[in-house]
Structures are given as structure tokens and as C-alpha cells.
N, C-alpha and C positions, 0 to 999 in steps of 0.2 A: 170765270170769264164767260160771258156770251158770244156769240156767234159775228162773223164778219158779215157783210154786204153779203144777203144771200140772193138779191135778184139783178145781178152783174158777171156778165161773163168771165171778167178779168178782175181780177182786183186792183182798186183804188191806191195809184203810186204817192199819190200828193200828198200822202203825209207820212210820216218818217215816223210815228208812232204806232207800235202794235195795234191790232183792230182791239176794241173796248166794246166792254155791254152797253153802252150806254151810243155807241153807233148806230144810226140809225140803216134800216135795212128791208125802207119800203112798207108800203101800207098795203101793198098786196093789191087783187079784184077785188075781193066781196067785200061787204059793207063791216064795218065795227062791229064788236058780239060785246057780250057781259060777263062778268064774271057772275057767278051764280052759287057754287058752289065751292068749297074748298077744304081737305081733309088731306094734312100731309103734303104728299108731292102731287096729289090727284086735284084736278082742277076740270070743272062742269063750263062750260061755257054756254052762252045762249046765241043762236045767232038767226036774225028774223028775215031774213034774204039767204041767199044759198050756203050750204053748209060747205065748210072746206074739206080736201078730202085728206084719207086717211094717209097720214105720216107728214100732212103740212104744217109747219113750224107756226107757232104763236106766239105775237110777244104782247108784253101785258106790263105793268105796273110802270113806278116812278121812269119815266127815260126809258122805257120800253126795258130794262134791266130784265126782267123774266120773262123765260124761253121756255117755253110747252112745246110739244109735240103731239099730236092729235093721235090716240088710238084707237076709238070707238067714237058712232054715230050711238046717240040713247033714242034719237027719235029723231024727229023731221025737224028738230030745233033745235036740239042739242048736242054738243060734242064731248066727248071725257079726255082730257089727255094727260102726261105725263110730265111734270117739271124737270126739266134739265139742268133747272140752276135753284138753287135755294127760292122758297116760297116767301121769304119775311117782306112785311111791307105789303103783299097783297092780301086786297080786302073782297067783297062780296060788293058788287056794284059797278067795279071798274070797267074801263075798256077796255078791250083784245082787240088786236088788228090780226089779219091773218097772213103772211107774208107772202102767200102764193107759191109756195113751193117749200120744198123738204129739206129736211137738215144738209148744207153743204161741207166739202173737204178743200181744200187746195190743192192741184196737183200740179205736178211740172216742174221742169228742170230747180229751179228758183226754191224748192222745198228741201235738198240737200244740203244735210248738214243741219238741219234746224229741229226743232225741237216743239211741238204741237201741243193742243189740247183737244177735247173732241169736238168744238167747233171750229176751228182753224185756227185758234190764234197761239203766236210763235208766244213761250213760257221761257227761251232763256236770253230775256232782254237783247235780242241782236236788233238788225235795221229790218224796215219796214218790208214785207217780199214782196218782188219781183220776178216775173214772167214765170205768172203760175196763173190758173184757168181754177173754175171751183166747179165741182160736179156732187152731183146728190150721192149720198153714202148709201142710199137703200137701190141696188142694182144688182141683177139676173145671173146667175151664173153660166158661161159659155155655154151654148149649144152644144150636142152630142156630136153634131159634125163638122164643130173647129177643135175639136178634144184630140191631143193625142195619143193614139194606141198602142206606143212603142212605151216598155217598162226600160227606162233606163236607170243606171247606179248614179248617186247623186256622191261624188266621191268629197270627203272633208278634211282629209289629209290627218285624220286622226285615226291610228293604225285599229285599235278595239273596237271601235264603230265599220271600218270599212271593212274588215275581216268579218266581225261576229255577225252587226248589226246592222247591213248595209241599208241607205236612206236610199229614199225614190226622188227622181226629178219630180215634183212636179205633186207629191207626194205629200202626208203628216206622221210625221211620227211624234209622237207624246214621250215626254222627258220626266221621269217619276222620280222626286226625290225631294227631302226635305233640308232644315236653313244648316249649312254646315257641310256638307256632303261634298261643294263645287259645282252646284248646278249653274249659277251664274260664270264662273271662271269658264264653262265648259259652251254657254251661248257664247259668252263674248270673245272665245279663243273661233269657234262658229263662224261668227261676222268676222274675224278679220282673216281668217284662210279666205271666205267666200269673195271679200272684198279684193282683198291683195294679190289673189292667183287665181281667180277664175272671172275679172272683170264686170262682178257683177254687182247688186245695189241689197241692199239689208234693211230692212224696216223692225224696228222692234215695238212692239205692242205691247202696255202694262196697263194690264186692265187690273183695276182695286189695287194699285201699287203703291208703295209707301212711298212717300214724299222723299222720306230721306233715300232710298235703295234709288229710286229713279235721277235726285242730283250725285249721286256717286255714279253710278251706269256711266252718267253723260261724261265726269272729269274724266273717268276711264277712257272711254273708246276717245275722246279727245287727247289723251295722254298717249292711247296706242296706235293715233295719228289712223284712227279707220272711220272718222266722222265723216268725213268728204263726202262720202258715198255711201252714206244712212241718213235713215230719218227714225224720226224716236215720236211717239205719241203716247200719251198718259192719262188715265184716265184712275186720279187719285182714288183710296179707299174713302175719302175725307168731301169725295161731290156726289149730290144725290144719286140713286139709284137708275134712273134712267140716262144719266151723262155715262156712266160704268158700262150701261148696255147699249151704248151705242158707239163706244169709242173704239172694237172692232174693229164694225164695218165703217168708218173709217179709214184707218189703217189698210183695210183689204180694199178700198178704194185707188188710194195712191202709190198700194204692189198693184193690183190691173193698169195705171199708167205706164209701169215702168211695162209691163210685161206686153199690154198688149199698141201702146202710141212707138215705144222704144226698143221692144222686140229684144228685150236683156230678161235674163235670170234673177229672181229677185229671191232673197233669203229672207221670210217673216219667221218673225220669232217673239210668241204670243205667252206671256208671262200675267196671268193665269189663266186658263180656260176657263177651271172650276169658278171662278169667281164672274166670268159672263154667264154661264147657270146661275150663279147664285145671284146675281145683277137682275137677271130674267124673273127668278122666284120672287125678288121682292116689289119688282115692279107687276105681277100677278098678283102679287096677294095686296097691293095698293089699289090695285082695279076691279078687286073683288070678284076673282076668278074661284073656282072650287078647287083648291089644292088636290094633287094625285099624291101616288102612295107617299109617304116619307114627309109630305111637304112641297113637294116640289112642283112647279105648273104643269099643268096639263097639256100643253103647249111647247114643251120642253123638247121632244122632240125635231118638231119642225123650227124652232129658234136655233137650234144647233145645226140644223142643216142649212140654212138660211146663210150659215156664216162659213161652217167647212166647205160647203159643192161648191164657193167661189174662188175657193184656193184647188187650183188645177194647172192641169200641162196645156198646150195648146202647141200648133205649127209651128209659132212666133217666137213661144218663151213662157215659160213656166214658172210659178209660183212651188217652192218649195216651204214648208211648215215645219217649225218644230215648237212645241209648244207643250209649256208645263203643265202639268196635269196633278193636283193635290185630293190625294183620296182618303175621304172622310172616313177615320179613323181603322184604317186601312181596310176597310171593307171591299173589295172587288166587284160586290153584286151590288153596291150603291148604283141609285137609278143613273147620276151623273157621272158614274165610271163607264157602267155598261152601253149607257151613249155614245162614249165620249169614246171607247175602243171599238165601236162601228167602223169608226170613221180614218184610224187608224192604219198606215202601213206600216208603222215600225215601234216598238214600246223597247224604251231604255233605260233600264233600274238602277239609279246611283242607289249604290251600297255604302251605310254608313262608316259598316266593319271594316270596308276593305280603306277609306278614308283616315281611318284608324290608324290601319297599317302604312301608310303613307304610300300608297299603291294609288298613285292620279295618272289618268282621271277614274274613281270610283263607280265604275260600271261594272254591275255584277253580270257577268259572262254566260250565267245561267238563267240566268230570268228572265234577263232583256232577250226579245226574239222580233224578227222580220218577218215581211212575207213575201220581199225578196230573196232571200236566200233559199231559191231552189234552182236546180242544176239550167233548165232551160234560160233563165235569167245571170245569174253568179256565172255558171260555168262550171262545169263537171270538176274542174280538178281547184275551183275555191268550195265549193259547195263540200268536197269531201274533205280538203284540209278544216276548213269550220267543223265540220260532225266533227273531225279527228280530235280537235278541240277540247271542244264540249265534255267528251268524251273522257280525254285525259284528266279536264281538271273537273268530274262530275266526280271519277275515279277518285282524285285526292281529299276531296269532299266529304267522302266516303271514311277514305283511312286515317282524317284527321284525328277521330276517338280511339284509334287505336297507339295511335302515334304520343298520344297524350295519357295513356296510361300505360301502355307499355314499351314504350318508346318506338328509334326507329329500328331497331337492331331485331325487335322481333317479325318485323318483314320480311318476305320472299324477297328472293333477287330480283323478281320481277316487278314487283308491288314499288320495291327501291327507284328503280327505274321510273319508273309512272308516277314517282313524287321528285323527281330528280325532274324529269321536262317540267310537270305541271307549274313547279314552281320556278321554272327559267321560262316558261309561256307567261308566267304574270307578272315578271318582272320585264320583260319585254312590251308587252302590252302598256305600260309607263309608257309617256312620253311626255318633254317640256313643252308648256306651251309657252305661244311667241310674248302672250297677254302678261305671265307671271314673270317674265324675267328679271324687272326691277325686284322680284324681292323673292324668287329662289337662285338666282343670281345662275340660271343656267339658260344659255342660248336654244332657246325654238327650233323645233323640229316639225315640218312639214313631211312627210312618209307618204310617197303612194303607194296605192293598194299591190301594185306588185314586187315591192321592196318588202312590203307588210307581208303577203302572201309568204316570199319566197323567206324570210327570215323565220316565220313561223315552221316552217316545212321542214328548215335546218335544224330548228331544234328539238321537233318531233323526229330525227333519225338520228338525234344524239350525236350533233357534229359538233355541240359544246358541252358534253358531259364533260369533260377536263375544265372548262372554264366554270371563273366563280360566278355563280347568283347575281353576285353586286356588279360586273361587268355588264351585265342586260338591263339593267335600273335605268332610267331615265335617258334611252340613247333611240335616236332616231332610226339607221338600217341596222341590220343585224352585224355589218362587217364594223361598226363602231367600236364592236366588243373586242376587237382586234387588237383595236388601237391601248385599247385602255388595260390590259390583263394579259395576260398570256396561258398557253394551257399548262395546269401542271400543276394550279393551285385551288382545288374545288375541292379536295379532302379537308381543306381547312373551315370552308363555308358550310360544309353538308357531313360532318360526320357522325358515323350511326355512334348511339349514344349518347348525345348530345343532349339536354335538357327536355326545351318543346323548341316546336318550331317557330316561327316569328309571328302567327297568329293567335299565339298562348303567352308568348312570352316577348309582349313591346319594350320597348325601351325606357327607360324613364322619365315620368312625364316631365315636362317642361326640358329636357332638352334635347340634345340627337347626338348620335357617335359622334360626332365631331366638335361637340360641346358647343354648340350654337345652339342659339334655341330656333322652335320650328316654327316652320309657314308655309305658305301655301302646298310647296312640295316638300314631305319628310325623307330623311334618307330613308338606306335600304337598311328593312328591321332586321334584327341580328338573325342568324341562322342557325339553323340548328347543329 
């Protein structure tokens, strides 16, 4: 798809059809150029009156159907830029008109709920939009003196995140994990706390995203009725390389409307980063840049920050990030990780292991770390319940090889103890989301941080060593474990001598203790 009317301040109501490539969208000031050159998505223009400047859109072939983006003068005649949309059909001779200004977005009320591509045009057959304004995607991140300098907790109502891993307003945190783990379950559970309890707007961003992953997203969030108040923009793996790297900033367009015309909190949620590097690389090595170490542009730095420093807090209303982050063959010193945790306040490691064990959401508690979590920020008495944490289940970590060859019998009383919380801390740490309940058939739990807090604390002083394991599985406050169990029966869930523990010894694949078979939430693995 090509771009709508990009030299209009509003967009064109009088027709009830989506905008088309084949829309015309101005002939711009300067005169007509040529095509001249052509290699791939790289397209040479010639232009014998003034050159248009750099990042102004070009349309060219049949019906104007192809859209360049200008990124380099070669001289006082000529231009290089980048195709947006498929090359086929242009030839060496034709005309370019220049459109007089730079890739547009739609922003405005009129854009919720709908569904984009990187030019603006709506992708899921609805009606034409209305009372929305279009503004260029290539724009400055806030001044240092509308930024705001207060670190506040960006709370999500999901008990292991706001405990361990607490988010920043205003903040990125990177989302590590691959297909299978709940990384998706875990954004879209995200947008709908964000949307339904804290009144605020969700944009989701899928940069290189599979066609099919992006029309499931949408029945999703339209199933879990949090569309109203999202907007969704795509940027297939399947359109050239410079549609991918500009479908972003974009997206980071119309979170600054909401954030800075509307003065709301806006929840983006960026499905893949690695892949706008990777978007960038190839659109470098089309332009005939000199690759840096690995392959990667030389320029990679300032492309990355071009698009992070415009996700920030501000007086008004802030821009919060979370956004997936895939690392090349899990290497940490890849040039695109090491970038990409610059920029960084918060890194949260789904665990496949703990996925396994049907322990959702699979965040591993030890790896994933903040850099909110220090006392002046959290508060002296989260900040030490967290270490206590860490701590306890670093401890279990620890004794799981002992426990696996010589069971649990050959433990200290103490050592006992400290696999007795750790393992009623990660069975707590469970929670339903509101997203899965059609098909773990358990009602949603929203937990604030100090329900979360004060249940964690209860059972670091062992005020449910008497309760079972499986009373803490999948319940929102800790007083739910009340409800469900009574004390008196934890010698039958945890007794020493027991085989392994539920980390050695799952339950049989294909079905669950209650002979259902499993999905997205498994029950609680047998005990030891």
C-alpha cells in the first residue's frame, strides 16, 4: 500500500474507501526528476532544478504506485533514495515528482481502534477515517526542559514484574524471549491492565511481523474487547526494507499525539526492535554504506537513538516502552543487544524452563533485573523484600543438584526451610491473566504492588509453611490461599523423600493432573 494525501492537513472524507497507492498526493514545488538509476530498492534520481530535501517522499511509476524516500544528495543533480514499496514496473527514464514533504502518519482521535500500515492506510477493511490530522514521522525528541525528572513505578498489575522487575513511567524496558515462552500473552495481558485500569491508550508496533501473528493480535485484543483504545501499526516482514524501517517512527508519532495534544499515558509496545536494526542494516548495505563489525551499519547507533530518546516522560504524559528484544544466537555482546540495553530501564527474561513447568507468566526472577529497583525509588522496605527474594530462590537454585541426587531428606532444617518459601514464592508469583481466560478457564487477576508486596513478605516469615504449594498457584492476593486449602495439609505436597521436585519430574506430556489436556496456563507440577 502507498501513502495517503501527504500534502493535506486533514484527510480527505469524501470517499468511503481506504487511501490507495494509486491516490494521488501532489506534485509537490520542484520540477519533475528521472529516474536514472535503479538497483533493488535503491533508486538514483536526477533532478535539473532544485534538489528536494533529504527524507522528502517520491512518487514515480505507473499511477505514481512507487514511493521513495530520499536519503542522500550524490551531487548538485542527484538524489539516492530508498523504495518503500516494491520496485516492479519501474524503468530507467521515467518521471519522479517530488511531493514536497516527508513520509506522513495520521494522528487523532479518529485513529483508535484501527489498524495501519506505514503510510497511513487502515489494513483492516473498516470505513474511511475521520477527524485525524497527518504529521511527518521524522520528528525531534522533547527538549531536556519539558522532560520529566521525577523516576516514577509504572505499576501493571502483574505481581513478578511489579515486585522483581519494576517498569518506569515514561521508561523501555526490553522483553527477552522466544516463540513459545508467552511473550505475546504477556504484551497483550500489558494493553489490557493499561487500557481498562489506568485510562490510558496502547499502540502496538510490529516491525518485520508476520502477517499471520499480526491478524491474530487484532481478533485477540478485539475478543478481549481492549481495541477501543489501541491502535495497531504493521510493518510486514514481506514489504521492502525501508517500509520496516520506517514503520516505527510512525507509530512513535501517534504515542506523541496522544501524549503530548491529549496529555494521557500511552502504552507502546514494539514487536521487534532487533528487526528495525535489522531494517536499518539492510537498508545501509542498499545504499552502499561500509558495513561496521558484524555487518551491521555504521550508523546504527544514531538510528537507534533517533527512535528510543522520542519515547520519554514529559509534564503532560509520558510514553512508556516495552518492546521485544531477539538476541542473535544468544550472544549478549551482539553489536544490536549492546545498543539496544543502552537504552534500557528494565530487561525481563521469559524462561522457557519455568514455561515448562507451567509457572506463567515465565519470567525468570534471576536474570531479569531493573534499574528501578533501588531503595531511593521502590522504597526501603520493597527494595529489601526483592533482595529477600532473589535471594531465597538464588538459594534454591543452588540446592536443586542436591535435591536431585540425594533427595530432600538429606537437608538441613534450614536448607528445608528455604526450598519450602522459594517454592511457595514461585508459585505465588503465578498469576491468571484477564487475556487467557477463555481457554484456562480461570478468572483474571489484577494485584497491586502492595497486595503483591505484603503476600510475598507473608510467606518469606512462613505464615503458610502449613499450606499446600498448590493453594498459591494461580491466585491473585495471598489471602485467596485461605480460601482454597486450609493449614494442615503441606506434608502431603512437600514431603522429604519424595522422588524430584516438579522441576525434574513434570507431569506427563500431553495431559495435566486433572486429565485435561494443557494450555496456556498448566496446573501446579506435582511436588515433591
Amino acid at each position: 500500500m502507498g501513502p495517503s494525501r501527504m500534502n493535506a492537513d486533514t484527510v480527505d472524507d469524501s470517499s468511503h474507501a481506504p487511501q490507495r497507492p494509486d491516490v494521488d498526493i501532489g506534485t509537490g514545488t520542484s520540477s519533475p526528476g528521472t529516474v536514472v538509476s535503479i538497483r533493488g530498492s535503491v533508486v538514483d534520481v536526477r533532478f535539473d532544478a532544485t534538489l528536494p530535501p533529504i527524507y522528502n517522499v517520491l512518487r514515480a511509476g505507473p499511477e505514481g504506485r512507487i514511493v521513495i524516500e530520499v536519503l542522500a544528495h550524490r551531487d548538485a543533480r542527484h538524489v539516492r533514495g530508498i523504495a518503500l514499496t516494491p520496485t516492479q514496473g519501474l524503468a530507467r527514464g521515467m518521471t519522479v515528482r517530488d511531493t514536497g514533504g516527508p513520509l506522513k502518519t495520521p494522528v487523532g482521535k479518529g485513529i483508535l481502534s484501527r489498524m495501519f500500515d506505514v503510510f497511513g492506510n487502515t489494513i483492516d477493511h473498516g470505513e474511511a477515517l475521520s477527524d485525524v490530522q497527518w504529521r511527518s514521522v521524522h520528528r525531534a525528541p522533547p527538549p531536556l526542559t519539558q522532560r520529566s525528572t521525577n523516576s516514577e513505578i509504572f505499576e501493571t498489575g502483574i505481581k513478578v514484574i511489579d515486585v522483581l522487575v519494576p517498569l518506569e513511567r515514561g521508561g523501555k524496558a526490553g522483553l527477552f524471549g522466544g516463540a513459545g515462552v508467552g511473550k505475546t500473552v504477556l504484551l497483550t495481558e500489558m494493553i489490557h491492565n493499561m487500557i481498562g485500569h489506568h485510562e490510558g491508550r496502547s499502540i502496538f508496533c510490529g516491525i518485520g511481523e508476520r502477517c499471520r501473528e499480526g491478524e491474530e493480535l487484532y481478533r485477540d485484543m478485539k475478543a478481549a474487547g481492549v481495541l477501543p483504545n489501541m491502535v495497531m501499526v504493521f510493518g510486514q516482514m514481506n514489504e521492502p526494507p525501508g517500509s520496516r524501517f520506517r514503520v516505527g517512527h510512525a507509530a512513535l508519532t501517534m504515542a506523541e499525539y496522544f501524549r503530548d495534544d491529549e496529555h494521557r499515558d500511552v502504552l507502546l509496545l514494539i514487536d521487534n526492535i532487533f528487526r528495525f536494526i535489522q531494517a536499518g542494516m539492510e537498508v545501509s548495505g542498499l545504499m552502499g554504506q561500509m558495513p561496521s563489525r558484524l555487518g551491521y551499519q555504521p550508523t546504527m547507533g544514531t538510528e537507534l537513538s533517533r527512535l528510543e530518546e522520542r519515547i520519554a516522560n514529559t509534564e503532560t504524559g509520558a510514553i512508556t516502552s516495552i518492546q521485544a528484544v531477539y538476541v542473535p544466537a544468544d550472544d549478549f555482546t551482539d553489536p544490536a543487544a549492546v545498543h539496544t540495553f543502552a537504552h534500557l530501564s528494565a530487561s525481563v527474561v521469559l524462561s522457557r524452563k519455568r514455561a515448562g513447568e507451567g509457572l506463567y507468566p515465565a519470567i525468570d526472577p534471576l536474570q531479569s533485573s531493573s534499574k528501578m529497583a533501588t531503595p531511593g525509588i521502590v522504597g526501603q522496605r520493597h527494595y529489601d523484600l526483592a533482595q529477600d527474594i532473589r535471594k531465597t530462590l538464588a538459594q534454591y537454585a543452588e540446592l536443586k543438584d542436591i535435591i536431585a541426587m540425594l533427595g530432600l531428606e538429606q537437608l538441613s532444617p534450614e536448607d528445608r526451610k528455604v526450598v519450602a518459601r522459594a517454592r511457595r514464592l514461585e508459585r505465588f508469583l503465578t498469576q491468571p491473566f484477564f487475556t487467557t481466560e477463555q481457554f484456562a478457564g480461570l478468572k483474571g487477576k489484577l494485584v497491586s504492588l502492595e497486595d503483591a508486596l505484603d503476600g510475598c513478605d507473608r510467606i518469606l516469615h512462613d505464615e503458610f509453611k502449613d499450606y499446600p504449594e498448590s493453594a498459591l498457584y494461580m491466585i491473585g492476593t495471598i489471602d485467596e490461599a485461605k480460601h482454597i486449602a486450609k493449614p494442615g495439609h503441606a506434608a502431603a505436597s512437600a514431603t522429604p523423600g519424595s522422588p524430584l521436585n516438579a522441576q525434574e519430574a513434570p507431569p506427563p506430556a500431553g495431559t495435566l493432573a486433572s486429565g485435561v489436556k494443557p494450555h496456556l496456563h498448566a496446573p501446579t507440577p506435582a511436588h515433591p
